[in-house]
Backbone atoms as SQL, in Angstrom:
CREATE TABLE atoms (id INTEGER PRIMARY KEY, chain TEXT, resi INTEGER, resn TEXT, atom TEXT, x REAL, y REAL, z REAL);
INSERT INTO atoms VALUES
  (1, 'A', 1, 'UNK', 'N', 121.376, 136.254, 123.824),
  (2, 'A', 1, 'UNK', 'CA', 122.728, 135.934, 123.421),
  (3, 'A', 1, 'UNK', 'C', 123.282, 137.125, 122.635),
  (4, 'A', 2, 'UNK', 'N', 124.914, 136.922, 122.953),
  (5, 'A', 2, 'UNK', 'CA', 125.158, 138.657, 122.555),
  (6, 'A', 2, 'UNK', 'C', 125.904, 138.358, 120.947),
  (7, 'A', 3, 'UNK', 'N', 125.302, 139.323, 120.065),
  (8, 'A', 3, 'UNK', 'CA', 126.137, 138.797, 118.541),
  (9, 'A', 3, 'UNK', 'C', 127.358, 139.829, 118.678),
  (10, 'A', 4, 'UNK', 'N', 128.276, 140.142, 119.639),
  (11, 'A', 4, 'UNK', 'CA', 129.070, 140.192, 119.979),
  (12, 'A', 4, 'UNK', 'C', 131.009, 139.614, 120.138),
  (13, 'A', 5, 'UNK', 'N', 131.454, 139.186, 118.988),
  (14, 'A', 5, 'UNK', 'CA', 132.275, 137.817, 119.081),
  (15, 'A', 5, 'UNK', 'C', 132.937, 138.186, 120.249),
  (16, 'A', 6, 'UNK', 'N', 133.693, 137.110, 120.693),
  (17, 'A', 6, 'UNK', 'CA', 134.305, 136.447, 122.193),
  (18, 'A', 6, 'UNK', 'C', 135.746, 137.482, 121.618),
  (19, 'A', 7, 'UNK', 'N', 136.005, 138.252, 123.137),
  (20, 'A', 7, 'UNK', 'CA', 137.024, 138.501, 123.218),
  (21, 'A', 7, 'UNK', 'C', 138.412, 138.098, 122.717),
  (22, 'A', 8, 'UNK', 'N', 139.860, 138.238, 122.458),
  (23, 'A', 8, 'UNK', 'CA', 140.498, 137.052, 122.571),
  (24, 'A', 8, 'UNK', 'C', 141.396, 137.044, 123.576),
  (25, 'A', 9, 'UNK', 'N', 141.013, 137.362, 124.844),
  (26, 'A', 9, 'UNK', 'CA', 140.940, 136.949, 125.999),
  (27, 'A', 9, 'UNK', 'C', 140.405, 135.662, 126.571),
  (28, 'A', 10, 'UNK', 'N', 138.951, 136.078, 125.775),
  (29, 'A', 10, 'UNK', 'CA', 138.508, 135.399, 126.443),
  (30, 'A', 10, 'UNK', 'C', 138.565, 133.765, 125.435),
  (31, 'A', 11, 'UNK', 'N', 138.968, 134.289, 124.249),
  (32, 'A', 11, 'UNK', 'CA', 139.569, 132.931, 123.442),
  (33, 'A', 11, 'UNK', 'C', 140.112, 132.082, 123.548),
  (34, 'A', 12, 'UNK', 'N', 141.426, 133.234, 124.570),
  (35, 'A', 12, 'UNK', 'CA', 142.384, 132.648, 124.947),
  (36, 'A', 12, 'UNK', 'C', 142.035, 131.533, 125.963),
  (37, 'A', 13, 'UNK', 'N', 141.455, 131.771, 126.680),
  (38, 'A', 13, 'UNK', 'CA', 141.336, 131.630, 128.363),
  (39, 'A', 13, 'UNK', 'C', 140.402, 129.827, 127.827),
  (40, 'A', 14, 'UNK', 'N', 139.617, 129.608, 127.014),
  (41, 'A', 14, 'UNK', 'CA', 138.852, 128.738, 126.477),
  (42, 'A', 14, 'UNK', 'C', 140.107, 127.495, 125.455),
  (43, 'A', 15, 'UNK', 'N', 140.838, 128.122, 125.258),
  (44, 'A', 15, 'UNK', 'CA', 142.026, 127.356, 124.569),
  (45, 'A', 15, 'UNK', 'C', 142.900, 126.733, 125.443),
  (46, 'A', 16, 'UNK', 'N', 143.157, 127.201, 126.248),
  (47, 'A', 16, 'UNK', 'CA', 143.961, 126.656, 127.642),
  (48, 'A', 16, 'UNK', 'C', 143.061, 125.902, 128.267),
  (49, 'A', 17, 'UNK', 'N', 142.109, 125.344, 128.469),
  (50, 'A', 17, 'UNK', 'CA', 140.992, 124.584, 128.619),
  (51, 'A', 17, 'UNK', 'C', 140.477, 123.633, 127.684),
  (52, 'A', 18, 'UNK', 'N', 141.038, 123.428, 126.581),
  (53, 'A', 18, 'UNK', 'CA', 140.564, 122.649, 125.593),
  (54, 'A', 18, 'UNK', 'C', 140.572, 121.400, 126.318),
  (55, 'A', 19, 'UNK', 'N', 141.930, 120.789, 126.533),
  (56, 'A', 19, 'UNK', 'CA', 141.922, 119.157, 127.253),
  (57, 'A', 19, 'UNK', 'C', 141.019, 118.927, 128.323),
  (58, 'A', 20, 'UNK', 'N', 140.318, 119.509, 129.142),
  (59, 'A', 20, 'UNK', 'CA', 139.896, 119.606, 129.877),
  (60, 'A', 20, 'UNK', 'C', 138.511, 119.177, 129.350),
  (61, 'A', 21, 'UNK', 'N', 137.823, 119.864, 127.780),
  (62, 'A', 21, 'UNK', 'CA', 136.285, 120.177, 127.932),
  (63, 'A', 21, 'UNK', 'C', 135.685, 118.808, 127.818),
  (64, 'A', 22, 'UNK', 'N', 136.573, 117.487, 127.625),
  (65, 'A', 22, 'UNK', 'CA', 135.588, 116.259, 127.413),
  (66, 'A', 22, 'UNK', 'C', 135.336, 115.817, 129.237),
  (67, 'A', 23, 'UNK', 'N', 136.234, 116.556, 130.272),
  (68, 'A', 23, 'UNK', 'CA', 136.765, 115.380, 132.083),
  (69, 'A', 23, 'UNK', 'C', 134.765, 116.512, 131.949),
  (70, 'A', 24, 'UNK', 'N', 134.478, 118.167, 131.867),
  (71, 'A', 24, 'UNK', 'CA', 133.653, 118.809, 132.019),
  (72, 'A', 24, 'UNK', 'C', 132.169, 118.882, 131.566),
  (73, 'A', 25, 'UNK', 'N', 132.599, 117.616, 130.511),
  (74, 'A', 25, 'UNK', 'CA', 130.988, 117.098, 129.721),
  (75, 'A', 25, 'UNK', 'C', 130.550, 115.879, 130.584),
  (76, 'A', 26, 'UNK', 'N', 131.620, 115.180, 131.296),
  (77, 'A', 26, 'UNK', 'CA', 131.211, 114.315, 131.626),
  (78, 'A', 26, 'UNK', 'C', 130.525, 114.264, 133.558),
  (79, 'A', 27, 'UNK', 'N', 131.470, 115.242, 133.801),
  (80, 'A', 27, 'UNK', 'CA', 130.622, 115.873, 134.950),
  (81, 'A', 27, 'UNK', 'C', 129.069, 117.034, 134.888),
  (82, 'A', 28, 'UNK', 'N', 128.044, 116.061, 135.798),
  (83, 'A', 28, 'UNK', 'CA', 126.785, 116.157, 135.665),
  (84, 'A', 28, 'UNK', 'C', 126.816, 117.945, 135.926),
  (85, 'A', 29, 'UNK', 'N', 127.522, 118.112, 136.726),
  (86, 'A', 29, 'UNK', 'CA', 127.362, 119.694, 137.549),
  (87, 'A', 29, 'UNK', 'C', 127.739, 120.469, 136.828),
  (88, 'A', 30, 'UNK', 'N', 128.784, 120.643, 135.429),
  (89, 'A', 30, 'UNK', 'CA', 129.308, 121.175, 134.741),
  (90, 'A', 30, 'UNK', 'C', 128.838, 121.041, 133.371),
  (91, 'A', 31, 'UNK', 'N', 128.296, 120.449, 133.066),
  (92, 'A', 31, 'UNK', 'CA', 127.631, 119.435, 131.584),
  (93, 'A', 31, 'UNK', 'C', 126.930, 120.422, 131.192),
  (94, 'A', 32, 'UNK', 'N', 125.913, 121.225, 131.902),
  (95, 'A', 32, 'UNK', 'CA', 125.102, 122.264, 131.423),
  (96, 'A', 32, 'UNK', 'C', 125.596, 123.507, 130.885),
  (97, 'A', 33, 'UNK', 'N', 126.854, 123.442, 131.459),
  (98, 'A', 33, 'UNK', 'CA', 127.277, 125.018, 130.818),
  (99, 'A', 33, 'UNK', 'C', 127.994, 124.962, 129.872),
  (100, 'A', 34, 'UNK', 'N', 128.432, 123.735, 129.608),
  (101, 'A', 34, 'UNK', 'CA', 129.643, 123.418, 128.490),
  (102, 'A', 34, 'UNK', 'C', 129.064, 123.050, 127.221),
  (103, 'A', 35, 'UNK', 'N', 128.064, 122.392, 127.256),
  (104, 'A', 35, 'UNK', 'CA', 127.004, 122.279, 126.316),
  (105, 'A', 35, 'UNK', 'C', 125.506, 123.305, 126.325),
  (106, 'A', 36, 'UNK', 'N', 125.619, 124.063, 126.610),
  (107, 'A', 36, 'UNK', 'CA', 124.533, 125.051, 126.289),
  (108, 'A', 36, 'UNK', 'C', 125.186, 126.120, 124.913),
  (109, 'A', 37, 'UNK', 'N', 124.005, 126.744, 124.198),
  (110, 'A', 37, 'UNK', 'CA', 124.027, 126.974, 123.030),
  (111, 'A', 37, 'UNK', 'C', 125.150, 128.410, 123.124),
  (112, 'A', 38, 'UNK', 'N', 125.002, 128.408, 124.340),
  (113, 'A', 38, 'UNK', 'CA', 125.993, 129.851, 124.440),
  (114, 'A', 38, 'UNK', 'C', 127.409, 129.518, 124.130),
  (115, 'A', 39, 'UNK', 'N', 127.561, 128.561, 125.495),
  (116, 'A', 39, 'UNK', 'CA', 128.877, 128.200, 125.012),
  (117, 'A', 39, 'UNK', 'C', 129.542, 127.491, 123.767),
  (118, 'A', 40, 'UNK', 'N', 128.222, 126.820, 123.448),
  (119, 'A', 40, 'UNK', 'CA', 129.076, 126.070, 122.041),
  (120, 'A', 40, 'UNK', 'C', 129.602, 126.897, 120.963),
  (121, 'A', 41, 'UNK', 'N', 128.742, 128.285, 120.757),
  (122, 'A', 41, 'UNK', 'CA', 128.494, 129.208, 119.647),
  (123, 'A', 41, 'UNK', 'C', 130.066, 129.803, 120.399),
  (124, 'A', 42, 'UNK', 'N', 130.292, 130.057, 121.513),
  (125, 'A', 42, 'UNK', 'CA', 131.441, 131.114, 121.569),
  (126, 'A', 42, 'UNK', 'C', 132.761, 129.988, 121.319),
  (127, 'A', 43, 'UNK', 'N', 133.218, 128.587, 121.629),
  (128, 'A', 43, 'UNK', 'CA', 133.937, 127.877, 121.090),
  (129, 'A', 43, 'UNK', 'C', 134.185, 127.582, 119.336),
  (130, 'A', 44, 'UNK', 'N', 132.779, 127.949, 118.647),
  (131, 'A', 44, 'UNK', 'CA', 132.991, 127.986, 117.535),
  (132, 'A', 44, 'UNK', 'C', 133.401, 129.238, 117.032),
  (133, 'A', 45, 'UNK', 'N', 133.443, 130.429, 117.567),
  (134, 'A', 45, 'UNK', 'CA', 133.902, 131.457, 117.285),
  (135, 'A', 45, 'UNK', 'C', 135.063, 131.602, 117.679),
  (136, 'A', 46, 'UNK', 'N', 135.527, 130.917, 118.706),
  (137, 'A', 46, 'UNK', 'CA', 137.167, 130.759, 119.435),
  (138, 'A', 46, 'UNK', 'C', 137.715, 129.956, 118.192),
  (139, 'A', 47, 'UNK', 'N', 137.055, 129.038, 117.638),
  (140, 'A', 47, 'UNK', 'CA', 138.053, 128.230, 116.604),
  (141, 'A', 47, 'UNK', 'C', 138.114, 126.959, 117.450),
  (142, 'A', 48, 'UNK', 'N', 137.870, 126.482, 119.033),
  (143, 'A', 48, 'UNK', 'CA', 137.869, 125.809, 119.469),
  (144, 'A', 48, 'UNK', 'C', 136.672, 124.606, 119.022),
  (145, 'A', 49, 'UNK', 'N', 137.220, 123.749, 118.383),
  (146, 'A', 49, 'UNK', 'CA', 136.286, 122.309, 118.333),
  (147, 'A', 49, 'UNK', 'C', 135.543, 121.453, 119.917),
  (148, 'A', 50, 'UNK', 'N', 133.989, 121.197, 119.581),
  (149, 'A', 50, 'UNK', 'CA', 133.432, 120.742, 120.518),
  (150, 'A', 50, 'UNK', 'C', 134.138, 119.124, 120.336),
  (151, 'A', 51, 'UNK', 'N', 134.610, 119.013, 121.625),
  (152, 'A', 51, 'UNK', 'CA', 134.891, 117.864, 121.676),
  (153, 'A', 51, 'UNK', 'C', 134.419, 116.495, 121.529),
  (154, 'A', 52, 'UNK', 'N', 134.341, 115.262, 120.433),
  (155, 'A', 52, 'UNK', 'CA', 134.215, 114.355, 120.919),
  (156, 'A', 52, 'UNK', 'C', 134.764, 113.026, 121.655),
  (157, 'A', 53, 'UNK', 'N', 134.151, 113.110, 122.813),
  (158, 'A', 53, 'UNK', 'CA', 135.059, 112.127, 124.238),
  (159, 'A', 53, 'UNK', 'C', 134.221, 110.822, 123.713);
């Protein structure tokens, strides 16, 4: 994992997706990437809150 912070591109791009991240937890095929430690750590660095659905 890169100690690298998230673009804000790529901040951006994760913010425009917010409504979306609870339909993406709940799909089995997608669940893994949205909840893996990578992604959670770069949403907390976006400022983006892990959703609870």
């Amino acid at each position: 994992m890169s100690s690298t912070p998230p673009s804000t591109t790529c901040c951006s791009k994760l913010k425009e997706q917010e409504p979306c991240l609870c339909g993406y937890l709940k799909d089995p095929s997608l669940k893994q990437f949205v909840s893996s430690p990578g992604a959670t750590k770069v949403a907390r660095d976006c400022g983006v809150p892990y959703p609870s659905c």
